[in-house]
ChimeraX commands (.cxc) that place a marker at each C-alpha (Angstrom):
marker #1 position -13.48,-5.79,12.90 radius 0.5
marker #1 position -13.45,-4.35,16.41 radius 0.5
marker #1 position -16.62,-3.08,18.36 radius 0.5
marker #1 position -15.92,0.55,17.99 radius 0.5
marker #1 position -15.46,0.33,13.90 radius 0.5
marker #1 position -18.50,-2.11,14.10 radius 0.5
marker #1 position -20.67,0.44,15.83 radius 0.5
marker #1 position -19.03,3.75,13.58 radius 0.5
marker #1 position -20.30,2.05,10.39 radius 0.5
marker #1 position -23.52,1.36,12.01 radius 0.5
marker #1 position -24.31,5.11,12.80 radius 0.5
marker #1 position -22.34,6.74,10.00 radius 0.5
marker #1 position -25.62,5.26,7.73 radius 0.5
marker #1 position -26.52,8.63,7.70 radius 0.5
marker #1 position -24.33,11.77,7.99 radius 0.5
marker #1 position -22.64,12.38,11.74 radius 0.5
marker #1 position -20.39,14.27,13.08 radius 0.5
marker #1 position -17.47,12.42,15.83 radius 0.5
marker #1 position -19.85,13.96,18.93 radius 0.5
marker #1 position -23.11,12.47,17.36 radius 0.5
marker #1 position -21.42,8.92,17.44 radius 0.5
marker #1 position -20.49,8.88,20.15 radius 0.5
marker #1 position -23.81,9.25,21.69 radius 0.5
marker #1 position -25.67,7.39,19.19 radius 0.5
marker #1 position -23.15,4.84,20.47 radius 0.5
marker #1 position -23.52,5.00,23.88 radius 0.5
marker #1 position -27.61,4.81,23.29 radius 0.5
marker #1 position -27.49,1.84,21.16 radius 0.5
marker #1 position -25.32,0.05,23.50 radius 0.5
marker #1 position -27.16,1.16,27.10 radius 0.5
marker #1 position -24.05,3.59,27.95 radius 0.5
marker #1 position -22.09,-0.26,27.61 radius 0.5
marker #1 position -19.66,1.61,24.70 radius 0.5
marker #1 position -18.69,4.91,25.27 radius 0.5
marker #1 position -15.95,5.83,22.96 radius 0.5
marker #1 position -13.18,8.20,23.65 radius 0.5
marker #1 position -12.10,10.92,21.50 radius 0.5
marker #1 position -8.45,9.03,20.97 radius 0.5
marker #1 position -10.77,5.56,19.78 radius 0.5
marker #1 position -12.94,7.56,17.94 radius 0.5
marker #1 position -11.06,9.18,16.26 radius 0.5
marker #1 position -8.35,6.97,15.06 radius 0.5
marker #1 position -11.10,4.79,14.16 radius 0.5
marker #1 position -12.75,7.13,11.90 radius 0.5
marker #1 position -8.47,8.09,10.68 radius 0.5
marker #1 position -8.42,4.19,10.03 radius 0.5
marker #1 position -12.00,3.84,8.54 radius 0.5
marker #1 position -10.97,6.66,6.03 radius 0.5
marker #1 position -7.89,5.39,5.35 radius 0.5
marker #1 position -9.92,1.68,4.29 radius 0.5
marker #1 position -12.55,3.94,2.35 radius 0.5
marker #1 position -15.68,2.37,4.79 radius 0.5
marker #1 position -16.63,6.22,5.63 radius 0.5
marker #1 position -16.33,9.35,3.67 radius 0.5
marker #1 position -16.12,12.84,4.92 radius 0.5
marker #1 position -19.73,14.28,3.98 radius 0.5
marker #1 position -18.98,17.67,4.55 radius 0.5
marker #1 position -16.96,20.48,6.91 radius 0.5
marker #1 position -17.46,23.35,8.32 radius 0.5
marker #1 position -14.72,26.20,6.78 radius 0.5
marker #1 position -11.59,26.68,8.80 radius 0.5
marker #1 position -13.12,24.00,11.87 radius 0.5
marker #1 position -11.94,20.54,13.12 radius 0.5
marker #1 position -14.61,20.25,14.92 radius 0.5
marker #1 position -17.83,19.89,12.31 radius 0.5
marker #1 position -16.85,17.12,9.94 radius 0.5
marker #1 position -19.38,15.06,9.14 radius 0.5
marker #1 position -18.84,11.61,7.90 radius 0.5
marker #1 position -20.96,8.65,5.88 radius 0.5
marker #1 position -20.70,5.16,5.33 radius 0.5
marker #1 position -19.59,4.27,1.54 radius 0.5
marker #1 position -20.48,1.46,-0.27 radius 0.5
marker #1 position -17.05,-0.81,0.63 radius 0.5
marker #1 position -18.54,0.49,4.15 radius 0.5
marker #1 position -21.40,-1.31,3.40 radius 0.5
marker #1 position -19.71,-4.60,2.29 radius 0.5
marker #1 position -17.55,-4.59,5.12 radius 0.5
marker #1 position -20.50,-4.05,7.46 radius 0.5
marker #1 position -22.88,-6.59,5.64 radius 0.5
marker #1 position -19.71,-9.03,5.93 radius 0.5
marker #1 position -19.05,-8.83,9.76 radius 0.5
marker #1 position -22.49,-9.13,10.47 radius 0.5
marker #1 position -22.43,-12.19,8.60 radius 0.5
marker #1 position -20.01,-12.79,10.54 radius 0.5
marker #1 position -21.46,-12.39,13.88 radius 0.5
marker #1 position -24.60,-14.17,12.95 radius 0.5
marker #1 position -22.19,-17.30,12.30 radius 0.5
marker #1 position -20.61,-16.79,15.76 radius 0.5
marker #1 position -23.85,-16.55,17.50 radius 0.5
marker #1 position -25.54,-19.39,15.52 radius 0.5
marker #1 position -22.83,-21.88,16.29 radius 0.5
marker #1 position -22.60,-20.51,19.71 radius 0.5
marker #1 position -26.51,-21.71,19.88 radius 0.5
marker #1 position -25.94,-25.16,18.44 radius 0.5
marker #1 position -22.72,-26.29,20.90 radius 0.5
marker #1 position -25.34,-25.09,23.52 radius 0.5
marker #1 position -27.97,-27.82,22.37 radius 0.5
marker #1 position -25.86,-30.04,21.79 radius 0.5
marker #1 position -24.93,-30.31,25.93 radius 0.5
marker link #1:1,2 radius 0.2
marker link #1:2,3 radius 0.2
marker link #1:3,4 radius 0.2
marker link #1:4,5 radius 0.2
marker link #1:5,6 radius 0.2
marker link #1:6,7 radius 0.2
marker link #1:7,8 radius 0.2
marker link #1:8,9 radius 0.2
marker link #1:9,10 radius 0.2
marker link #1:10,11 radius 0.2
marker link #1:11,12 radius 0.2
marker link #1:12,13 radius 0.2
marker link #1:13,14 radius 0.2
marker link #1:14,15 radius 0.2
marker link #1:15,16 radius 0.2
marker link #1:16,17 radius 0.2
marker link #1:17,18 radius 0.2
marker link #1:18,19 radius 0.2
marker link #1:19,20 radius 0.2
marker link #1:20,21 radius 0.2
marker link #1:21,22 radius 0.2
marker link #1:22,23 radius 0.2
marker link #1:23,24 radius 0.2
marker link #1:24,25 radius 0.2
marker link #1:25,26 radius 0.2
marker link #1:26,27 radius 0.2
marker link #1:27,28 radius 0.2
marker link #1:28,29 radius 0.2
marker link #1:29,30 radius 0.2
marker link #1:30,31 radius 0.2
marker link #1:31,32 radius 0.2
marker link #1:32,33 radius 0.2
marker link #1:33,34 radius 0.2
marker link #1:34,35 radius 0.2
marker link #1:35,36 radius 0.2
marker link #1:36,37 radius 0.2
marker link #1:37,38 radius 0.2
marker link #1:38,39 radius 0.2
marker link #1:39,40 radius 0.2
marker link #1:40,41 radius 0.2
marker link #1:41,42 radius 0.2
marker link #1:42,43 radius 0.2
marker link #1:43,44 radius 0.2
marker link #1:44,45 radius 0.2
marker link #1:45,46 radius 0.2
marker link #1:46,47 radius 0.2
marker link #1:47,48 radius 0.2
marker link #1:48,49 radius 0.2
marker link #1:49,50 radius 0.2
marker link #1:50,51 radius 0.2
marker link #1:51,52 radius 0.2
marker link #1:52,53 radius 0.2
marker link #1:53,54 radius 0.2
marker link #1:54,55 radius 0.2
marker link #1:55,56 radius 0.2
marker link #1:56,57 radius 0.2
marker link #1:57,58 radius 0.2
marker link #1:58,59 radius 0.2
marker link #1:59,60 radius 0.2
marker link #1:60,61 radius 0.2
marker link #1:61,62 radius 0.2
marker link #1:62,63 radius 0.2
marker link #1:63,64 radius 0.2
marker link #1:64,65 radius 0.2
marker link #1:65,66 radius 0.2
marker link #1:66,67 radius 0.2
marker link #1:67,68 radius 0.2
marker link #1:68,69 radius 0.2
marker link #1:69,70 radius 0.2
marker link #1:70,71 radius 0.2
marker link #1:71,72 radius 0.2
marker link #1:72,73 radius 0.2
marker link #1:73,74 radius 0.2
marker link #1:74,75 radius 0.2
marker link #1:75,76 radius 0.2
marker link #1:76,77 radius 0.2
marker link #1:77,78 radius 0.2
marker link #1:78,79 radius 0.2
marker link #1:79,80 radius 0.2
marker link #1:80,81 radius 0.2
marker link #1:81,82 radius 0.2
marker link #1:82,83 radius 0.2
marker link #1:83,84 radius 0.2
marker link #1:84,85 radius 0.2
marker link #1:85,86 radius 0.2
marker link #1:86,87 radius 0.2
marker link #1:87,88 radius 0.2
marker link #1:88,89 radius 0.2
marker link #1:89,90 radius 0.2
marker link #1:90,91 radius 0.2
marker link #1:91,92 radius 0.2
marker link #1:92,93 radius 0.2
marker link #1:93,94 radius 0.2
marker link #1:94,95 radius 0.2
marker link #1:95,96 radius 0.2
marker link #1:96,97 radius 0.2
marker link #1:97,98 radius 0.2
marker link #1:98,99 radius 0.2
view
């Protein structure tokens, strides 16, 4: 999973818009991540298409106000990479100990 569908599921636990990400992004990374609207949005496009996020509602006749939520394969997927990631940083800590 890459760091920009790692960090969509992570703030899509509650309903946001592509805008709100993106800052809630860029704060829980210390401005580190900023996605741009082409990432973004072919991430959510490719998080829709796996059916991780679901569109939680949209304003009438706008692009622009979709709102989007994790499902529950969202939540496997998530639970599963930071699995993951906890392996990755685990082992990192052992070959460090072991020098």
């Amino acid at each position: 999973m890459t760091e920009a569908l790692f960090y969509i599921l992570l703030a899509a636990r509650r309903p946001v818009h592509g805008y709100g990400i993106t800052q809630e992004v860029a704060s829980l990374t210390g401005g580190r991540v900023n996605l741009g609207p082409g990432t973004l949005y072919g991430a959510i496009n490719s998080l829709l298409d796996k059916g991780w996020i679901e569109l939680y509602s949209a304003e009438a006749g706008s692009r622009k106000k979709k709102e989007y939520r994790i499902t529950s394969q969202g939540r496997a997927a998530f639970a599963a990479e930071m699995e993951r990631l906890q392996e990755l940083v685990s082992n990192g800590a052992r070959m460090e100990e072991e020098t």
